[in-house]
N, C-alpha and C positions, 0 to 999 in steps of 0.2 A: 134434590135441590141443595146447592151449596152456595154460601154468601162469598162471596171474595172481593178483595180492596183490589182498587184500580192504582195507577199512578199516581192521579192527583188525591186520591185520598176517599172518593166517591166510594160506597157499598153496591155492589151489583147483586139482583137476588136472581139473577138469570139460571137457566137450569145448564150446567156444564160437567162436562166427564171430569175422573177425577183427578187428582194435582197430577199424581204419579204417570197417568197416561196422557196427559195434556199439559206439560211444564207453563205457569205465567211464563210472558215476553217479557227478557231485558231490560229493563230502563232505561232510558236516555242517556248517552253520556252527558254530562253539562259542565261549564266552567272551565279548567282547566285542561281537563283529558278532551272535550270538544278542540280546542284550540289546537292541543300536539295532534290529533288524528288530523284533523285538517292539514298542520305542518307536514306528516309521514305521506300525507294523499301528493301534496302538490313537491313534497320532495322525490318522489316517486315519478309523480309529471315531467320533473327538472330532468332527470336522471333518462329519461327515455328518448328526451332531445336534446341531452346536453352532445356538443360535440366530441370526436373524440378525443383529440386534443387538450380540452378541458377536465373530458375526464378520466386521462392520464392524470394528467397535474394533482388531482384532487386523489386518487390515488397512491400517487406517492406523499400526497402533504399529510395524507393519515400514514400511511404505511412509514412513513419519518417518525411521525409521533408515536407510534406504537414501540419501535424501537429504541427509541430518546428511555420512556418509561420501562421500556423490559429491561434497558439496563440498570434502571434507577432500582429496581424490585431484584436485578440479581444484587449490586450492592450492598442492599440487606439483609441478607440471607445470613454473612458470616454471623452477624449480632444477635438474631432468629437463631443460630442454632448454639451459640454460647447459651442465650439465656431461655433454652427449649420450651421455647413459645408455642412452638408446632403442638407440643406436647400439653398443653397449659390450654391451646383452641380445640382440641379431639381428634387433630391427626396423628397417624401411627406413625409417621418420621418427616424427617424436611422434606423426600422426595413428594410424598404425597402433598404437603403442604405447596410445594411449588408447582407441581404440576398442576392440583384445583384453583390455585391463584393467579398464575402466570402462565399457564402452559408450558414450564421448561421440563427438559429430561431428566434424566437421572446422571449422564454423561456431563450437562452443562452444571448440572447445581455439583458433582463434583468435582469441575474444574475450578469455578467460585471457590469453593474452599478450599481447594489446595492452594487457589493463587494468593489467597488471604495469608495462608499459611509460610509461602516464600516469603512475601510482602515484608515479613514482621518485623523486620530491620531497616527496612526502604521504608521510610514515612512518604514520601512523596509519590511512589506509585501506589501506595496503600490505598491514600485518599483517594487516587484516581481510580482504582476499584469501588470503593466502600460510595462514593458520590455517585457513581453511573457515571462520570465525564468520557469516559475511552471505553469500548467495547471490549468482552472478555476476549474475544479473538485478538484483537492488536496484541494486549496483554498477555496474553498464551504464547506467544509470537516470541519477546522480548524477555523470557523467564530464564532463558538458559544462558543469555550473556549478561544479564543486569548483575550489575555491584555494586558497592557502597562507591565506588569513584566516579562513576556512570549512570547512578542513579536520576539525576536532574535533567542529565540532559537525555537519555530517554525519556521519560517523564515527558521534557517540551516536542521532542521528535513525535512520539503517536498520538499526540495530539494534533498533529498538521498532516501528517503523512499519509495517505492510502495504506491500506491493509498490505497490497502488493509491493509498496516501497516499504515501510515495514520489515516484509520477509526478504525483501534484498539485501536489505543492513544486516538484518542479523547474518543471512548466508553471507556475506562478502564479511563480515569481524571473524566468524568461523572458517572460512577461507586464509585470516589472514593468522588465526592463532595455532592452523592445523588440525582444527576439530569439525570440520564440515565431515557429516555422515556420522556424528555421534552424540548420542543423547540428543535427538532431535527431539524437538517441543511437542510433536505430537502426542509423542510417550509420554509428557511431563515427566521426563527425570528430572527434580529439579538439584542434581549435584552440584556442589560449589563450584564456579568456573577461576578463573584466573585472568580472566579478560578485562582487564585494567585499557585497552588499547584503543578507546572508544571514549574522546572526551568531547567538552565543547572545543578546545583550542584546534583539534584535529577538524572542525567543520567551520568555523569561523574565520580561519586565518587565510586572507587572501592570497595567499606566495601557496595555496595548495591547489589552487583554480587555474594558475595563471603559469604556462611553459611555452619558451619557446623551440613549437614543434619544428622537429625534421624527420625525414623518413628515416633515418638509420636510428631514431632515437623511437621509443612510444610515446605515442599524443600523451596516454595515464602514465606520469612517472607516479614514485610509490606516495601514498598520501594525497593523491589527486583527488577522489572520489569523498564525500563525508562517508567517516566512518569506515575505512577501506584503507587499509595499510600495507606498508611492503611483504610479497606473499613467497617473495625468494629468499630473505635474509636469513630467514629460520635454516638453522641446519643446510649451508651452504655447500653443493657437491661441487665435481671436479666438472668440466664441459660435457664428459662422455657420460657421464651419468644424468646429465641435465637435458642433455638430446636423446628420446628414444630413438632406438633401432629399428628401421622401416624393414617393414614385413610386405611382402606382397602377395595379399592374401586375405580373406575374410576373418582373420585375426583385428580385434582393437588393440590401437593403440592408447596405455594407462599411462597415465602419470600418477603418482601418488596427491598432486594436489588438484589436477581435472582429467576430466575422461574424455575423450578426442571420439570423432565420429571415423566407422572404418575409412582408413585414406585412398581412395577411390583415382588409381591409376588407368588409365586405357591399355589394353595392351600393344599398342601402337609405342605407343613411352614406354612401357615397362622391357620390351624388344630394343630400343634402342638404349638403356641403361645396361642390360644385360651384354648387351655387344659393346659397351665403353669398358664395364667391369672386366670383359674379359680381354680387352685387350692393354687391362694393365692401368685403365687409369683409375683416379678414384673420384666414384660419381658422388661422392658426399660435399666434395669440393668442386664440382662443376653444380650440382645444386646452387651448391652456399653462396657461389659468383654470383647465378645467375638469379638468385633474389636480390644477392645487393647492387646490380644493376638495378633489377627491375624499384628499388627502393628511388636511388638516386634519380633518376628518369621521374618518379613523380614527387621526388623533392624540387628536382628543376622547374618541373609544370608548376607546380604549386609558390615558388617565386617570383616564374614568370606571372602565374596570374595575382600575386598578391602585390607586385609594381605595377601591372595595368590597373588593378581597383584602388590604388592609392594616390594613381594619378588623374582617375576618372572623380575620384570621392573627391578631390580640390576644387575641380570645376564643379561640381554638383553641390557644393556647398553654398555656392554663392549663386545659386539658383532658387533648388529648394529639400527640403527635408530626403536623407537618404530614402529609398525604400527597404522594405525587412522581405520584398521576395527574396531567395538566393536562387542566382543564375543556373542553371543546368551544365553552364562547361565545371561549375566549383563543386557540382553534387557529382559530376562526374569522377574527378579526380578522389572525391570524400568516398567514393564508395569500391574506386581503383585501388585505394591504400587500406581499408576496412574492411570492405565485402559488405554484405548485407545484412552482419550480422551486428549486433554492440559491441561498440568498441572499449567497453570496460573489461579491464580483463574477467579473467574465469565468467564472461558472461555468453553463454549462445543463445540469447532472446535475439528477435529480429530486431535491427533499429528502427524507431516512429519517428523519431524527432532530431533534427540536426542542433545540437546545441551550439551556444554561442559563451564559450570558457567567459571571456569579459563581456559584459553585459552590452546591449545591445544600443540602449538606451546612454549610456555612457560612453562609449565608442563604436558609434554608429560604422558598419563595415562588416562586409563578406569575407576577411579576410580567410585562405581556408589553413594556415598556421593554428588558429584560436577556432576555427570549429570542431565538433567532434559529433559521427552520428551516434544514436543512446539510444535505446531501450524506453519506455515508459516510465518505468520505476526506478531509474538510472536518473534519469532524464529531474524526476523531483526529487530525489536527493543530492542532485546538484544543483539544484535553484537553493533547498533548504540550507544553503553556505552564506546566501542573499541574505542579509537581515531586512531592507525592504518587503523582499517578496515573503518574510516569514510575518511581515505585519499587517501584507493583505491577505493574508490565510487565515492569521488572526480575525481579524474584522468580516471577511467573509463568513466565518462560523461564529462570529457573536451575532449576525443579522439575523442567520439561519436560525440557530438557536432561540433568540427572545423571539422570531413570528410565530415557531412551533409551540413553545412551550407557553409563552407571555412573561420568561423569567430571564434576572441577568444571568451571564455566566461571563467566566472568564478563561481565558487559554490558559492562562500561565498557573503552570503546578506550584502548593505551597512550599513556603521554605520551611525546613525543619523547626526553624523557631517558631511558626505561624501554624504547627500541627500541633493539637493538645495530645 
């Protein structure tokens, strides 16, 4: 016989096997832990009828905040390993510290450091590591052209930009200094650069947006795009060096500053160039005509249609608000003088989006002079010229920001004098 306490506190002298082979029951939860098991039971309930729709949303409003915080926790890492705290808690280095804290690699904690380590003359992208505000990718991105002249306004660019508009800036400044294909950021070489060519006056200054196109001319003269400068001034050759030699043949064609896709002849054309060649003429100049016919031809069209919408947009004013669809004969012609590819140079992304050089909203009209098809990432780095549309970027990521976190923040990077 053994005596044992009940729950409430009663002596039992009933005869029962012993503790070791018959464990007493549990207790009750009560109070507080009742209350959250209840919560975990009918969250559980929620979750198996929530729609899905819903719980997408609810998905991404965590998987935001988990990020918002992984960067705030890589920010701290440089400070953590100056005053080796890792070492002061009982882990054997930072990696292990961050991987049981955070879940990062070894990869990411030292990119962290090394970016801290560029930084240390940039106060302004400093802080935007060390706060979490910009993700270490943006900032991995922008290490091999940042300089003490170009400091600020990167700084306010990857804060508004996609990660993929991002990687187009910097490829189109290394495009335009001659360093595309060297010390790319994935390596982190973080060697000094020279690329002073990337300010704010180069993305701010309206006379960079605004040409008036014709086909013998490019829609991008040089400085058209932010950030993207003239990519032929450098080291200027003579013509014949400027136009490669057509090969006909599964040879590419290189340029030393982009690489062409093989040029793809039918042998139908390529028989009837070889019978010109041989009879003496030269098919470099029966070429060359015959683009800048085909140029002029949709210079006209595109006259022609931009006098019909000039005189259609009169009457329709005094009706009612333009519309922002564009016509099919104007996307025709846009895509007659482009192709289907971006029309930024050194770009072969596909075009998404037809831009409108002067705003749309300011000079309502299809004009196709002032449109241009872009690329995605093309496409927001030329809104980012907008100082409007840079302030509902702004304001669209302070909403986002204070719902996820419950805290202010602010886009605009410090000024040097505002960094301790």
């Amino acid at each position: 016989m053994h005596n044992t306490i009940t729950t409430d506190g009663r002596q039992n002298m009933a005869v029962i096997s012993p503790i070791w082979q018959n464990p007493a029951p549990v207790s009750r939860p009560c109070g507080s832990e009742s209350v959250q098991l209840s919560k975990t039971s009918s969250m559980s309930q929620n979750l198996q009828s929530m729609p899905d729709k819903n719980l997408y949303n609810l998905c991404k409003t965590h998987g935001e905040r988990a990020r918002i915080w992984r960067q705030r926790f890589a920010g701290l890492l440089p400070e953590v390993f100056k005053r080796k705290l890792y070492e002061k808690k009982g882990f054997i280095s930072i990696f292990e510290f961050s991987k049981k804290l955070a879940g990062l690699s070894e990869e990411q904690v030292r990119l962290v450091l090394n970016l801290e380590k560029r930084f240390e003359t940039m106060p302004a992208l400093k802080t935007l590591l060390t706060s979490g505000k910009v993700s270490v990718n943006k900032l991995s991105r922008i290490v091999s052209i940042a300089t003490h002249k170009n400091e600020m306004f990167l700084a306010t660019q990857v804060q508004v930009l996609s990660k993929n508009a991002v990687e187009t800036l910097v490829r189109d400044e290394k495009f335009a200094t001659g360093n595309y294909g060297k010390n790319e950021t994935k390596n982190m070489n973080f060697a000094n650069r020279n690329s002073d060519r990337i300010d704010e006056n180069s993305i701010s200054n309206p006379a960079n947006f605004s040409t008036a196109n014709g086909s013998q001319k490019p829609l991008f003269a040089p400085k058209s795009l932010p950030g993207q400068m003239c990519f032929d001034t450098k080291n200027e050759k003579s013509n014949e060096q400027n136009y490669p030699k057509i090969i006909f043949g599964n040879e590419k064609i290189t340029d030393k500053k982009t690489e062409f896709e093989t040029l793809e002849i039918s042998p139908e054309v390529r028989k009837k160039l070889l019978e010109l060649q041989q009879k003496g003429l030269d098919i470099n100049a029966i070429i060359l005509e015959s683009l800048q016919k085909r140029e002029q031809e949709i210079a006209q069209r595109k006259a022609e249609i931009g006098g019909n919408l000039a005189r259609k947009s009169e009457k329709m004013a005094q009706k009612k608000s333009p519309s922002r669809h564009i016509p099919i004969s104007i996307k025709r012609i846009l895509y007659a003088e482009h192709g289907t590819k971006c029309s930024a140079p050194n770009c072969q992304k596909p075009s998404e989006q037809i831009h409108h050089i002067q705003r749309f909203s300011a000079l309502p009209g299809h004009n196709p002079h002032s449109l241009a098809p872009l690329c995605k990432a093309h496409h927001e780095l030329m809104h980012c010229g907008d100082l409007d549309y840079l302030e509902i970027r702004k304001k669209s990521m302070l909403k986002s920001h204070e719902h996820l976190t419950g805290e202010s923040f602010t886009a605009n990077p410090p000024t040097p004098k505002e960094i301790p």
